[in-house]
KEKE-3310 file (N, C-alpha, C; in steps of 0.2 Angstrom, whole numbers, plus 5000, padded with zeros to 4 digits):
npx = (4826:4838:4855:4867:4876:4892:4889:4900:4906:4903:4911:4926:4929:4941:4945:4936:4932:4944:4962:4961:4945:4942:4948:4940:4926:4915:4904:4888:4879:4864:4856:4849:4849:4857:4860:4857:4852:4839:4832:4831:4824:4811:4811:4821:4834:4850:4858:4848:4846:4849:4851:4859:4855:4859:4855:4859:4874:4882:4887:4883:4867:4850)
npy = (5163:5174:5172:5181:5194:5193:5201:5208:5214:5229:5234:5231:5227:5224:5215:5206:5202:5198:5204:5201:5201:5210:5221:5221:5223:5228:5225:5227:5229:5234:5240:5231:5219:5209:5192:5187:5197:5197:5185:5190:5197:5192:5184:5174:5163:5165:5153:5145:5136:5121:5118:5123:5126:5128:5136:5143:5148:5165:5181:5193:5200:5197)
npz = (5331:5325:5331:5328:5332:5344:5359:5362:5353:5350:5356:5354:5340:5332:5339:5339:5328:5322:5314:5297:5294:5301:5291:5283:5284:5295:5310:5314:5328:5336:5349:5361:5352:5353:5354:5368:5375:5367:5374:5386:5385:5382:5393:5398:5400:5396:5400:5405:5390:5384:5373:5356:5338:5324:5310:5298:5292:5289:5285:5283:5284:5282)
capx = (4829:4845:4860:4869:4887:4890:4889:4909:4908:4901:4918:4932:4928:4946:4948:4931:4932:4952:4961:4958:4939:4940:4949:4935:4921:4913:4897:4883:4872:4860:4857:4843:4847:4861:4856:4856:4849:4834:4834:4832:4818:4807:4812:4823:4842:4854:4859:4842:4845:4850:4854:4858:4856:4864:4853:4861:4880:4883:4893:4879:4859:4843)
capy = (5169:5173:5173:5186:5196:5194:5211:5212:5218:5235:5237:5231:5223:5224:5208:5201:5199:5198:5208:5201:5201:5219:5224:5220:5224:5229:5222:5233:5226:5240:5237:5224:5216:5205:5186:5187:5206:5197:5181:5193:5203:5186:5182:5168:5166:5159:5147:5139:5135:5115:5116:5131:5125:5133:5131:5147:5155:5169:5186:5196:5200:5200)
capz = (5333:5326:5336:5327:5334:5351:5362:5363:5345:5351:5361:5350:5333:5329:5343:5339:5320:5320:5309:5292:5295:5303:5288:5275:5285:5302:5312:5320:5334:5339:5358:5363:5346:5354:5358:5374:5377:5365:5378:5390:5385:5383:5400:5396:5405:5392:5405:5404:5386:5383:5363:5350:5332:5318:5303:5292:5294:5285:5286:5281:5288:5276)
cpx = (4836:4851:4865:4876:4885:4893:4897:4909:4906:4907:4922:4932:4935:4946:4941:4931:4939:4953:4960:4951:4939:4944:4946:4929:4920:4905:4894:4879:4871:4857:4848:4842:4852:4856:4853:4851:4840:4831:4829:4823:4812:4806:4816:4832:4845:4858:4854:4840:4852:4854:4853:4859:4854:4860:4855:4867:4881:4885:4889:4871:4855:4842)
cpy = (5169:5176:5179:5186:5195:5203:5214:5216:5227:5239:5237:5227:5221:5215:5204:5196:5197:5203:5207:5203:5208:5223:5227:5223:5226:5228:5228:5229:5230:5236:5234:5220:5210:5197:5185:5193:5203:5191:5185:5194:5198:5183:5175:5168:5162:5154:5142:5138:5127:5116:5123:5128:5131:5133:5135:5150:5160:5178:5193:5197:5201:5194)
cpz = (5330:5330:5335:5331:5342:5354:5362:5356:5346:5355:5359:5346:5330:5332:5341:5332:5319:5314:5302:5292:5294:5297:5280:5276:5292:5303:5315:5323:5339:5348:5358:5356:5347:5355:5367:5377:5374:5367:5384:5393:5384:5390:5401:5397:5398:5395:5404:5398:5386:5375:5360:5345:5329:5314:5297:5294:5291:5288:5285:5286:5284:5274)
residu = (UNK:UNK:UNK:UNK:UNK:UNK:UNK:UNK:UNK:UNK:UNK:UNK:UNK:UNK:UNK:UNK:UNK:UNK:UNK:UNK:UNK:UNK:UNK:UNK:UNK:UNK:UNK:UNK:UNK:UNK:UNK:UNK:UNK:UNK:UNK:UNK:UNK:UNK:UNK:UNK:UNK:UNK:UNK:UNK:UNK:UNK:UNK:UNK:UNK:UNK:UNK:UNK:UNK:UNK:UNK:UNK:UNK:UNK:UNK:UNK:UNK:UNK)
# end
């Protein structure tokens, strides 16, 4: 599952990305596409998650 932006990005991307980031580019995370929102919908608290491995970072999606 990727983890993707967190949901504050839909509020203020200016604060989430800083401002070089926010001057190159901007995120979209359509709603129940957050991690948690998709945590959720499995039934799954992100509390009762022990370990998150990373195995791609990248600035993009595809």
């Amino acid at each position: 599952m990727d983890t993707g932006w967190h949901e504050e990005i839909r509020l203020n991307q200016k604060k989430h990305l800083g401002r070089l980031a926010y001057s190159m580019f901007r995120g979209d995370l359509p709603q129940g596409d957050s991690i948690a929102e998709k945590l959720h919908s499995l039934g799954i608290k992100s509390e009762d998650l022990d370990f998150v491995i990373l195995t791609c970072i990248r600035t993009t999606s595809g």
